[in-house]
C-alpha positions as CSV (number, residue, x, y, z in Angstrom):
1,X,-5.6,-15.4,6.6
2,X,-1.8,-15.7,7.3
3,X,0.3,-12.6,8.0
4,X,3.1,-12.1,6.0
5,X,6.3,-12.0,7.9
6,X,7.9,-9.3,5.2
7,X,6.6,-6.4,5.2
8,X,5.1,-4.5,2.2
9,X,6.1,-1.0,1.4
10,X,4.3,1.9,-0.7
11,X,6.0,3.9,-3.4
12,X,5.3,6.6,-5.9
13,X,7.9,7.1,-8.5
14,X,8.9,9.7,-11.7
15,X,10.6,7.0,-14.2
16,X,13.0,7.8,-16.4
17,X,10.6,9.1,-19.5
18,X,8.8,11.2,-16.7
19,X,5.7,9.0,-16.1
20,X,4.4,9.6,-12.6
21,X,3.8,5.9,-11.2
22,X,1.4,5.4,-7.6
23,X,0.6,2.1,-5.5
24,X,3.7,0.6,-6.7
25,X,4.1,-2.0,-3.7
26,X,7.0,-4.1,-2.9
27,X,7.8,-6.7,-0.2
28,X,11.4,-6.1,1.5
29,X,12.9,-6.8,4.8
30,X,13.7,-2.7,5.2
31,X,12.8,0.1,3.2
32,X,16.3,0.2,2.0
33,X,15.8,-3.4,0.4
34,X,12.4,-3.0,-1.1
35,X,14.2,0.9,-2.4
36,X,16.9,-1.9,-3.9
37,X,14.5,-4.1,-5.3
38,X,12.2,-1.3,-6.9
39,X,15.1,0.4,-8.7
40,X,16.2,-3.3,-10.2
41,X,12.7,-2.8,-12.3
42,X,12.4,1.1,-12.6
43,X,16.2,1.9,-14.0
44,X,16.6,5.8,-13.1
45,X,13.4,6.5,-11.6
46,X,13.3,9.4,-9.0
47,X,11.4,8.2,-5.5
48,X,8.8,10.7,-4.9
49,X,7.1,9.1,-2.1
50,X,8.1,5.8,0.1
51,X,6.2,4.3,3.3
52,X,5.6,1.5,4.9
53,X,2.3,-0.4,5.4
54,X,0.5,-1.7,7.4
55,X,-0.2,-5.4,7.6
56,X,-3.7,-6.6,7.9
57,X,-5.1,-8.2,11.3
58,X,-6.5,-11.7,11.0
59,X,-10.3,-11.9,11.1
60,X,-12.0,-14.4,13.4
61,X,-15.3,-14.9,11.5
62,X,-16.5,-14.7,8.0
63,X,-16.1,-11.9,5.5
64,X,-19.1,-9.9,5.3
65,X,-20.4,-7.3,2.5
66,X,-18.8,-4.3,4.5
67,X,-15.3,-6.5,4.3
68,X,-15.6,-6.8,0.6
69,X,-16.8,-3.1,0.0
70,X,-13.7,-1.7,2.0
71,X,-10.7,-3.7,0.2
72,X,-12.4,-2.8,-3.1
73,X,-12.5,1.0,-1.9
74,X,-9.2,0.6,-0.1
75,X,-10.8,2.3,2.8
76,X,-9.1,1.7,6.6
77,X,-11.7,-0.9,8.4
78,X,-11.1,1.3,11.8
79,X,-12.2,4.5,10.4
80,X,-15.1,2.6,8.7
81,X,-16.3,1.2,12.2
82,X,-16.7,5.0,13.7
């Protein structure tokens, strides 16, 4: 698995009609370019929430069930380990 060298940011966004909208995630150089990029597609949407995430480390072996069950339950394969 390659890294990406742009990183990927989180954002939850009010659009125009007043539809809340979560996990929105866009690839930018900053925050202020994926912010640039995500109001090119979401006209006069208010930003309720921006961050910045982190990117995945490379695994060295094969993916096991565990793997699998934490990308489908998004949970953080650190916290998982304790």
């Amino acid at each position: 698995m390659q890294l990406s060298p742009t990183p990927k940011y989180g954002f939850r966004i009010r659009t125009r009609s007043g539809s809340v909208v979560d996990n929105l995630l866009i690839f930018g150089k900053d925050e202020p370019d994926a912010e640039r990029k995500l109001r090119q597609i979401y006209l006069g949407c208010v930003i309720l929430e921006a961050k910045r995430l982190v990117a995945q480390t490379q695994r060295n072996g094969p993916v096991t069930y565990e793997d699998v069950v934490d990308l489908i339950t998004g949970a953080d394969p650190v916290e998982s380990a304790r």
